[in-house]
FISE-631132 format. One record per atom (N, C-alpha, C, CB): residue number from 1; residue in three letters; atom name; x, y, z. Coordinates in nm, 3 decimals. Each point is the difference from the previous one (the first is absolute). Glycine has a CB too. Example, Ala and Ser with C-alpha at 12.3 -4.5 7.8 and 13.67 -1.06 7.14 Angstrom:
<atoms>
ATOM  num  residu  atome       c1       c2       c3
ATOM    1     ALA      N    1.319   -0.569    0.780
ATOM    1     ALA     CA   -0.089    0.119    0.000
ATOM    1     ALA      C    0.090    0.120    0.000
ATOM    1     ALA     CB   -0.189   -0.117    0.125
ATOM    2     SER      N    0.154    0.222   -0.197
ATOM    2     SER     CA    0.082    0.119    0.006
ATOM    2     SER      C   -0.077    0.109    0.073
ATOM    2     SER     CB    0.118   -0.063   -0.215
</atoms>
This chain:
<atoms>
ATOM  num  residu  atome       c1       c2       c3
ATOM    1     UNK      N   -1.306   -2.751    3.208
ATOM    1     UNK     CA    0.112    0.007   -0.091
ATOM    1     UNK      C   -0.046    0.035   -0.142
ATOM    1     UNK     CB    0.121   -0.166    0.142
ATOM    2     UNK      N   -0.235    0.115   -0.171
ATOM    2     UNK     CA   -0.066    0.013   -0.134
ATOM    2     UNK      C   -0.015    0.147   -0.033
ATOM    2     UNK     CB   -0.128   -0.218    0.031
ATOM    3     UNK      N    0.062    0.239    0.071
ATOM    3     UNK     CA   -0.060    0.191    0.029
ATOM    3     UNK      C    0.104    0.015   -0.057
ATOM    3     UNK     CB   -0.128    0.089    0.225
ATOM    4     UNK      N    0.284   -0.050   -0.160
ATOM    4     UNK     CA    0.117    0.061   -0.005
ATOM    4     UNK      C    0.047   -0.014   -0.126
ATOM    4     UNK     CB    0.040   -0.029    0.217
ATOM    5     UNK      N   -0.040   -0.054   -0.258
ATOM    5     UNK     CA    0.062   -0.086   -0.111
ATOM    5     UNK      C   -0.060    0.115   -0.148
ATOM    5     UNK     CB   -0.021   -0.319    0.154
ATOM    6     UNK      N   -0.147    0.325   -0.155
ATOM    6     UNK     CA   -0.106    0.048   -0.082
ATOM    6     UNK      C    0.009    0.085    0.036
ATOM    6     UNK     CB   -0.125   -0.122   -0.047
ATOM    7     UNK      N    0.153    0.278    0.149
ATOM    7     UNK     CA    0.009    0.152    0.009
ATOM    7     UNK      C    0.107    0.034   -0.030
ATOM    7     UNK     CB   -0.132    0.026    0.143
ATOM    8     UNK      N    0.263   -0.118   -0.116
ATOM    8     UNK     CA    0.110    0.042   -0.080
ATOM    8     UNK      C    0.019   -0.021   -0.139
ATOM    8     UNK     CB    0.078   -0.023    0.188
ATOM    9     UNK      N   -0.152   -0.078   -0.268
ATOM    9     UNK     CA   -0.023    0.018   -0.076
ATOM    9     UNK      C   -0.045    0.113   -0.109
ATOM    9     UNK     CB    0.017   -0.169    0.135
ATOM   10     UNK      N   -0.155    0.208   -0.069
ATOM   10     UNK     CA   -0.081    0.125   -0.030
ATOM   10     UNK      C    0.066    0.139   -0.013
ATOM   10     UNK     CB   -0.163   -0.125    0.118
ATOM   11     UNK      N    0.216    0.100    0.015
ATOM   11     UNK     CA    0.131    0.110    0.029
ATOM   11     UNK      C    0.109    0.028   -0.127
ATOM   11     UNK     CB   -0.007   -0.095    0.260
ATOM   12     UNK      N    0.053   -0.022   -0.316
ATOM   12     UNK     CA    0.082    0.005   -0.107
ATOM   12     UNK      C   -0.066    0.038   -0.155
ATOM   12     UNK     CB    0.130   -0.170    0.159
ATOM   13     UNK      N   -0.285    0.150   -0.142
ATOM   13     UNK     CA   -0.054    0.004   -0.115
ATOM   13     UNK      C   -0.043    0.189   -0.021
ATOM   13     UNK     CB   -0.092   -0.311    0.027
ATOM   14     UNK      N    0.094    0.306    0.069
ATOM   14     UNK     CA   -0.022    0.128    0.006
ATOM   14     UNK      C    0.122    0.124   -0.012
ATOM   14     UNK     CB   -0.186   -0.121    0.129
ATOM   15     UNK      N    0.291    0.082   -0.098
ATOM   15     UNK     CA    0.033    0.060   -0.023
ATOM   15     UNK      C    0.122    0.017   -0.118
ATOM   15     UNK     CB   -0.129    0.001    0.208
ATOM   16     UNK      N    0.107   -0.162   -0.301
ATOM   16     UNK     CA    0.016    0.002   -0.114
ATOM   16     UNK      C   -0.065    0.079   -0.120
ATOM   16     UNK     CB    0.059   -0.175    0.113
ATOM   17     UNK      N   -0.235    0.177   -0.068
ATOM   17     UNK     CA   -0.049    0.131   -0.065
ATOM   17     UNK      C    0.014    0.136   -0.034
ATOM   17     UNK     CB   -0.075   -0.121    0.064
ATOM   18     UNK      N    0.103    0.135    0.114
ATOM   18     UNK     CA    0.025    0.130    0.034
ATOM   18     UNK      C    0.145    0.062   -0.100
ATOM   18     UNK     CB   -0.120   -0.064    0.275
ATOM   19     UNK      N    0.192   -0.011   -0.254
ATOM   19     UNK     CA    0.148   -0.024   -0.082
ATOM   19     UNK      C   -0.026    0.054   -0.124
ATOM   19     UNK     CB    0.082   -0.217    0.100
ATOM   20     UNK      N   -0.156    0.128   -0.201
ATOM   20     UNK     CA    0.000   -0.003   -0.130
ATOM   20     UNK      C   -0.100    0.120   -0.051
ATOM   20     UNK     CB    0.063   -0.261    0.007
ATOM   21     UNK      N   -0.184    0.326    0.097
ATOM   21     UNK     CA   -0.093    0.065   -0.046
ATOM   21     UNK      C    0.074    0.186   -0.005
ATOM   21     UNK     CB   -0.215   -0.226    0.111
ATOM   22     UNK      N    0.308    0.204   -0.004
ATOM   22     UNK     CA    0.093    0.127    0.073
ATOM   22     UNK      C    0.143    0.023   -0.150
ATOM   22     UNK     CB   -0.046   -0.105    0.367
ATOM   23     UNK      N    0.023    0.031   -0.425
ATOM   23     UNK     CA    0.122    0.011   -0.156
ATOM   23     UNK      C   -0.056    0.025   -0.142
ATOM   23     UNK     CB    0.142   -0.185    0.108
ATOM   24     UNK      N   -0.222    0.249   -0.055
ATOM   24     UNK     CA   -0.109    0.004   -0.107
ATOM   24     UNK      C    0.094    0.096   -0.161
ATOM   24     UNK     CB   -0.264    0.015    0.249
ATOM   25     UNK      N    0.201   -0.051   -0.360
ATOM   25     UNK     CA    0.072    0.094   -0.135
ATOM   25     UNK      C   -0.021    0.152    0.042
ATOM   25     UNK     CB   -0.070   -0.180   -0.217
ATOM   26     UNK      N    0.127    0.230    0.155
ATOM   26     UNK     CA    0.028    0.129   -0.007
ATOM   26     UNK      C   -0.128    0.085   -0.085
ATOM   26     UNK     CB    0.273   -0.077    0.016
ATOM   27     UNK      N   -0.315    0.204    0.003
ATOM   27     UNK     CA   -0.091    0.035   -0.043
ATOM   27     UNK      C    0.020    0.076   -0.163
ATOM   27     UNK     CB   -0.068   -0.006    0.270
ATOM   28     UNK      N   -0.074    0.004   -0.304
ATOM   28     UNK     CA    0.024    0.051   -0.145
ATOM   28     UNK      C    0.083    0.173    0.001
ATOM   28     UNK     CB   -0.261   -0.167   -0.083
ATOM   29     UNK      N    0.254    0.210    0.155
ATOM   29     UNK     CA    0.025    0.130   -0.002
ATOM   29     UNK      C    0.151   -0.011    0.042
ATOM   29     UNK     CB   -0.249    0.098    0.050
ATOM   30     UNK      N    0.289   -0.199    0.055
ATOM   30     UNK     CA    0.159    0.030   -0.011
ATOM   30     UNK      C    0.064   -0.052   -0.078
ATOM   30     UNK     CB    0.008    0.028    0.174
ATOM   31     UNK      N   -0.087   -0.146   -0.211
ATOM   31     UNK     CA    0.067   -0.106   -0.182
ATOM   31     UNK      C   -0.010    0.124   -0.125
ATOM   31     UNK     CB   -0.154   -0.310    0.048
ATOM   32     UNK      N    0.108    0.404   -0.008
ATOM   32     UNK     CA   -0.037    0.086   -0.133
ATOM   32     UNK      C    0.128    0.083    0.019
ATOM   32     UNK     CB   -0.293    0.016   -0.024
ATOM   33     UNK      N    0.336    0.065    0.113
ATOM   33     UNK     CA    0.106    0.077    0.035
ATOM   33     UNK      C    0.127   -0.092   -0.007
ATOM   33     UNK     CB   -0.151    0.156    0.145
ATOM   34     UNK      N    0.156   -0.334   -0.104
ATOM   34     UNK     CA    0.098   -0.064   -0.028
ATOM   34     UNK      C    0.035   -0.008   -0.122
ATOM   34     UNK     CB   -0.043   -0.087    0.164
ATOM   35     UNK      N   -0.033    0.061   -0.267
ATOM   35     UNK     CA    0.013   -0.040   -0.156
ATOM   35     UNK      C    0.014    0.108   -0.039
ATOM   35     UNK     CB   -0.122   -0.180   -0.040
ATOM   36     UNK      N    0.119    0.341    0.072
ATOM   36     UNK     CA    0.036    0.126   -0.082
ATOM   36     UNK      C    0.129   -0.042    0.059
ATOM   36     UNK     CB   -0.200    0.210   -0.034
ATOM   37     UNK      N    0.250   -0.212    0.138
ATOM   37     UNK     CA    0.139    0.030    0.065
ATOM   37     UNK      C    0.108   -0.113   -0.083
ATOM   37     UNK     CB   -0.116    0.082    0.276
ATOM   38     UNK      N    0.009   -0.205   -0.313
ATOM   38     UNK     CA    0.108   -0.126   -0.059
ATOM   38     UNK      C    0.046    0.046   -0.163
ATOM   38     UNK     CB   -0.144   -0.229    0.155
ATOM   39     UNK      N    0.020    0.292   -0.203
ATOM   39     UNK     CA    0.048    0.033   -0.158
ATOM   39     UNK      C    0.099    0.102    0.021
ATOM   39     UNK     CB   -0.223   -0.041   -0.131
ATOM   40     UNK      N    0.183    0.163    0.217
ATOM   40     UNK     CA    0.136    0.134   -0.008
ATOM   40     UNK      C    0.118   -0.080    0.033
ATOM   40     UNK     CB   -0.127    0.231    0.101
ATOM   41     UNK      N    0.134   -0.321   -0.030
ATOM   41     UNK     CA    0.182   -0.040    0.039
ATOM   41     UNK      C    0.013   -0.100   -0.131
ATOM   41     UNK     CB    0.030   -0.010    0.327
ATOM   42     UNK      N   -0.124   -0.041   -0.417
ATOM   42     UNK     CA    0.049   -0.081   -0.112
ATOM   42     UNK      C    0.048    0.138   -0.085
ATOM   42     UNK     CB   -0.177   -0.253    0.006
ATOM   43     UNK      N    0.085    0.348   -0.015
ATOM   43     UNK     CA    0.097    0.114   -0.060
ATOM   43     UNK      C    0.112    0.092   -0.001
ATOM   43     UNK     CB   -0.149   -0.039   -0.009
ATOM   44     UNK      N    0.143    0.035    0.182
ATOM   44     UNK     CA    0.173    0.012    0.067
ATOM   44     UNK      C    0.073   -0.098   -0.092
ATOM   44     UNK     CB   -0.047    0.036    0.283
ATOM   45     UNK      N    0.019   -0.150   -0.277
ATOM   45     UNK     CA    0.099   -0.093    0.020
ATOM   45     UNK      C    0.047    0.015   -0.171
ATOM   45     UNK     CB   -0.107   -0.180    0.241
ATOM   46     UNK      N    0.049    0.166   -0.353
ATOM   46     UNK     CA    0.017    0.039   -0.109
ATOM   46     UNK      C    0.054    0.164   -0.017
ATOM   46     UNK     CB   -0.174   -0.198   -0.039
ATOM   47     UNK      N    0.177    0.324    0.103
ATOM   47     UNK     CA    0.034    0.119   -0.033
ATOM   47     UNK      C    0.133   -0.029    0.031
ATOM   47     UNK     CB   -0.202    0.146    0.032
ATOM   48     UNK      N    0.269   -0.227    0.078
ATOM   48     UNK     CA    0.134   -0.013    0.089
ATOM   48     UNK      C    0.042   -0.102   -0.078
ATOM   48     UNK     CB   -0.048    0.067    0.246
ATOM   49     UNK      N    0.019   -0.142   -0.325
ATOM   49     UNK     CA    0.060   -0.101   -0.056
ATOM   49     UNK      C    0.088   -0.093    0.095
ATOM   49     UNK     CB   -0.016    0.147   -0.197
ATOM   50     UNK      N   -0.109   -0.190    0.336
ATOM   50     UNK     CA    0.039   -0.154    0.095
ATOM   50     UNK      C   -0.014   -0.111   -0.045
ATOM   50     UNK     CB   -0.059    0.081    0.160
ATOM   51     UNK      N    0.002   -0.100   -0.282
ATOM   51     UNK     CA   -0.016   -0.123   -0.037
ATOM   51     UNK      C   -0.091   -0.074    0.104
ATOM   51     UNK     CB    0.223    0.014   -0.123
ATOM   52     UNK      N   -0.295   -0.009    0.189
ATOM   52     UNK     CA   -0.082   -0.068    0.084
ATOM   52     UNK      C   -0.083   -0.129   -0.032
ATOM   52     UNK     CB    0.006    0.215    0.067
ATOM   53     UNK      N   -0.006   -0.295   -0.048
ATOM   53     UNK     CA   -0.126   -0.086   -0.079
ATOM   53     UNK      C   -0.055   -0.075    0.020
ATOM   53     UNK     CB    0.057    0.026   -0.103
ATOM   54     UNK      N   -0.191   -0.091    0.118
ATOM   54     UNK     CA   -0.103   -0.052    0.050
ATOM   54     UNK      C   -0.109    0.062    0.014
ATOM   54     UNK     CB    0.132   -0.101    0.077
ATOM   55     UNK      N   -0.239   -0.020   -0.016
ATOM   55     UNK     CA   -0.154    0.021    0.053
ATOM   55     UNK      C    0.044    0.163    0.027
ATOM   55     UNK     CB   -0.108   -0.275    0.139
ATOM   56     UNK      N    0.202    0.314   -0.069
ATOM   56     UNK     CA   -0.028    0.132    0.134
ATOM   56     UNK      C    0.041    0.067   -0.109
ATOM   56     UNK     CB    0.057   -0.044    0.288
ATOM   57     UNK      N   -0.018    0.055   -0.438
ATOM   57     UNK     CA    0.036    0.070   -0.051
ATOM   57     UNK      C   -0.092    0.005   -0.151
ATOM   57     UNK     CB    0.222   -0.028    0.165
ATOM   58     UNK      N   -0.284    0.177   -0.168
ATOM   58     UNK     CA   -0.100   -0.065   -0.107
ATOM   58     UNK      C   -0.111    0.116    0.019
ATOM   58     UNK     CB    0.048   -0.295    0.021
ATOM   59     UNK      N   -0.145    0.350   -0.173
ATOM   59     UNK     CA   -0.065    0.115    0.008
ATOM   59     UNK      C   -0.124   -0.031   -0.002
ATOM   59     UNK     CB    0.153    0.119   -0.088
ATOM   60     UNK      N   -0.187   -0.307    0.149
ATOM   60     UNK     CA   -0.143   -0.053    0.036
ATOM   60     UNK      C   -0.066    0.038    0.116
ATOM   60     UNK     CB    0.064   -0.172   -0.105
ATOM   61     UNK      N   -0.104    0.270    0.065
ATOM   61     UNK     CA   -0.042    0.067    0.147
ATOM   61     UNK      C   -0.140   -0.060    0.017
ATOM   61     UNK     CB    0.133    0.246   -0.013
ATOM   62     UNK      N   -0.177   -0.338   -0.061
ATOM   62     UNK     CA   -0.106   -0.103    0.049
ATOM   62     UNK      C    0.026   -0.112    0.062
ATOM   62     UNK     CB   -0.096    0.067   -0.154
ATOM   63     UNK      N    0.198   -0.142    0.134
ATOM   63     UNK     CA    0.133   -0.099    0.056
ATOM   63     UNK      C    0.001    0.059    0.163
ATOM   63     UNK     CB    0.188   -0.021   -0.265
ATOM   64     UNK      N   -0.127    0.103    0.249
ATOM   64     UNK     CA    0.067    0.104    0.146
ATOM   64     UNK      C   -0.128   -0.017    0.069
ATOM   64     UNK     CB    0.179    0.220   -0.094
ATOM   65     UNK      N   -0.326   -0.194    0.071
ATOM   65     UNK     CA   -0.088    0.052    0.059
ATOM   65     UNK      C   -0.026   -0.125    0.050
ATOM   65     UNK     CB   -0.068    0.205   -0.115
ATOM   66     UNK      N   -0.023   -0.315   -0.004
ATOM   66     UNK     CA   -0.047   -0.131    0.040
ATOM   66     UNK      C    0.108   -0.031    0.104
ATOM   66     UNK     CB   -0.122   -0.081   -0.227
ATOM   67     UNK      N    0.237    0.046    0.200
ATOM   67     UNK     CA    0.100   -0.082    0.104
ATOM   67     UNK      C   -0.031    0.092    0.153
ATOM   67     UNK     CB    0.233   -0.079   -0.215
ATOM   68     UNK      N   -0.271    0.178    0.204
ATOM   68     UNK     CA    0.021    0.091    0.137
ATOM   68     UNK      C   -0.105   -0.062    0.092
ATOM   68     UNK     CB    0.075    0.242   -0.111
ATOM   69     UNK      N   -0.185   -0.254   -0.001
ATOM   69     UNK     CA   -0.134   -0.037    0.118
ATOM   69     UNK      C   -0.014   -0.150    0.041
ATOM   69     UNK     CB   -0.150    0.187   -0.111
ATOM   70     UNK      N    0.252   -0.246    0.064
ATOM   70     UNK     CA   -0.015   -0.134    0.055
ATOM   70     UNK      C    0.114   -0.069    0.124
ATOM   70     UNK     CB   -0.110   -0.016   -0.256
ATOM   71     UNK      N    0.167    0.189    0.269
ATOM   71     UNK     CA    0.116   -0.035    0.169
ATOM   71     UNK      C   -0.042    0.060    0.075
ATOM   71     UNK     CB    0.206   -0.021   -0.052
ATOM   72     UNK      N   -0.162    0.027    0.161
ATOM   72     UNK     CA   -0.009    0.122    0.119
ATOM   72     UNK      C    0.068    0.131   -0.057
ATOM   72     UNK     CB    0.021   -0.177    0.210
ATOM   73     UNK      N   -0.060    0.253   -0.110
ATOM   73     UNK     CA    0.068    0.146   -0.029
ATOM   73     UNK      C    0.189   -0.029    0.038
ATOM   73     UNK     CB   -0.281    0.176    0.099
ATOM   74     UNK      N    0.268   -0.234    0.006
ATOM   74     UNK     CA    0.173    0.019    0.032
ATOM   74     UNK      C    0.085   -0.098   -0.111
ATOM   74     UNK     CB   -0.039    0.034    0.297
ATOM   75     UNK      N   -0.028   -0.133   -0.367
ATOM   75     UNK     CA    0.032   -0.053   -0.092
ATOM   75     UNK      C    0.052    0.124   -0.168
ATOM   75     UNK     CB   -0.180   -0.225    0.167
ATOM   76     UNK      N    0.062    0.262   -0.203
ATOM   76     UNK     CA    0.011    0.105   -0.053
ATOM   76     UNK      C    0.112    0.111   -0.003
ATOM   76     UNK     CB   -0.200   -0.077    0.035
ATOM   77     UNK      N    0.165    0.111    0.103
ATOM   77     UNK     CA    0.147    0.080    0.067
ATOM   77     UNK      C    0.152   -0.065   -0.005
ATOM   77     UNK     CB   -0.174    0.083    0.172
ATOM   78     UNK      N    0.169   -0.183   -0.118
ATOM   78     UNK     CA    0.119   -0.066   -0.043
ATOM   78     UNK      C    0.065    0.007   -0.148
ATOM   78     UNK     CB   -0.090   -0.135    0.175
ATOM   79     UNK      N   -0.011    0.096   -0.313
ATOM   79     UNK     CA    0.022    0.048   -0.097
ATOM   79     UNK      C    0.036    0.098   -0.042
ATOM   79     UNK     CB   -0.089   -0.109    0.007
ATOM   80     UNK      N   -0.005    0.196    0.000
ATOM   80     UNK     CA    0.088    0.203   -0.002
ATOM   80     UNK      C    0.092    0.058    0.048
ATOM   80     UNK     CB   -0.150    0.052    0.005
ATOM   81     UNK      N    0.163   -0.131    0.116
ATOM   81     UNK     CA    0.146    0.014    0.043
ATOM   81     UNK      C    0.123   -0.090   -0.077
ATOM   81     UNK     CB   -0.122    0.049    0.229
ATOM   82     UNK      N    0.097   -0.132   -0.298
ATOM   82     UNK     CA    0.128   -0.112   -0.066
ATOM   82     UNK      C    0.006    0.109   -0.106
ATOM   82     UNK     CB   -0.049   -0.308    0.039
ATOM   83     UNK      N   -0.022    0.368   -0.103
ATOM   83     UNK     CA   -0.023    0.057   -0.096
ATOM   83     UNK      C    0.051    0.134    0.012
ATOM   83     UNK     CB   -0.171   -0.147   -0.039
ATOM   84     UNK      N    0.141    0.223    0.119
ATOM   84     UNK     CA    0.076    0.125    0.053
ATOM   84     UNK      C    0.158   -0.042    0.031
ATOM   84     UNK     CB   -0.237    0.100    0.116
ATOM   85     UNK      N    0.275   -0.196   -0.021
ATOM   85     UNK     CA    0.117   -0.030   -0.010
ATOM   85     UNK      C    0.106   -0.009   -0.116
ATOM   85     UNK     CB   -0.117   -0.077    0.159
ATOM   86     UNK      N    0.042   -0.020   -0.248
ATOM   86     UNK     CA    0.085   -0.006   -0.130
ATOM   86     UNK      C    0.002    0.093   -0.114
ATOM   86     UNK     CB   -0.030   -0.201    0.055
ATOM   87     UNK      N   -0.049    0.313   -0.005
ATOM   87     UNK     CA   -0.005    0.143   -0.120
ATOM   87     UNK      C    0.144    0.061    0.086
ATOM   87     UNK     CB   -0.340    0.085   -0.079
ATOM   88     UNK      N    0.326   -0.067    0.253
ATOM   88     UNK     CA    0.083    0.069    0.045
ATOM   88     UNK      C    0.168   -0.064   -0.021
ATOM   88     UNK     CB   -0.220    0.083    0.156
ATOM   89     UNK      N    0.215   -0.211   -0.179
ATOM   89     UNK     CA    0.123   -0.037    0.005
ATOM   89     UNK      C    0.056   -0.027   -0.185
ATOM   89     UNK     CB   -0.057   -0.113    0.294
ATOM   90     UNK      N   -0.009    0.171   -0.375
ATOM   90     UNK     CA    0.024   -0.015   -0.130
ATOM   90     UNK      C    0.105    0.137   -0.022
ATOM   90     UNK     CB   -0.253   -0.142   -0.069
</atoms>
């Protein structure tokens, strides 16, 4: 029972790793193309006069970058997309 008890264990530890190692941040090179893409829609968003405002809104394209490399990519993505959304619906 012990055995069982301790490989399912292992079993779980493992693939809590596996989990967390597989979500890894996003790379410098697509955080670099993210943070050009976040300042041009802060400049959309000012040429269209949306009034947009926040973190996601803003010409810190060091902000944009740092924040990029510390999510996943689909995280990221999720962002550019909230962001594309609310240029398209302005």
């Amino acid at each position: 029972m012990r055995k069982i008890i301790f490989t399912a264990a292992m079993t779980l530890i493992a693939a809590a790793t596996f989990a967390s190692t597989s979500a890894q941040a996003a790379s410098p090179f697509f955080c670099n193309n993210y943070a050009q893409q976040a300042v041009w829609a802060e400049g959309e968003n000012l040429a269209d006069s949306c009034g947009l405002v926040g973190p996601r809104w803003s010409f810190d394209f060091a902000g944009h970058y740092a924040w990029c490399l510390t999510v996943p990519k689909n995280i990221a993505n999720l962002e550019r997309n909230a962001r594309k959304w609310s240029l398209i619906s302005c």
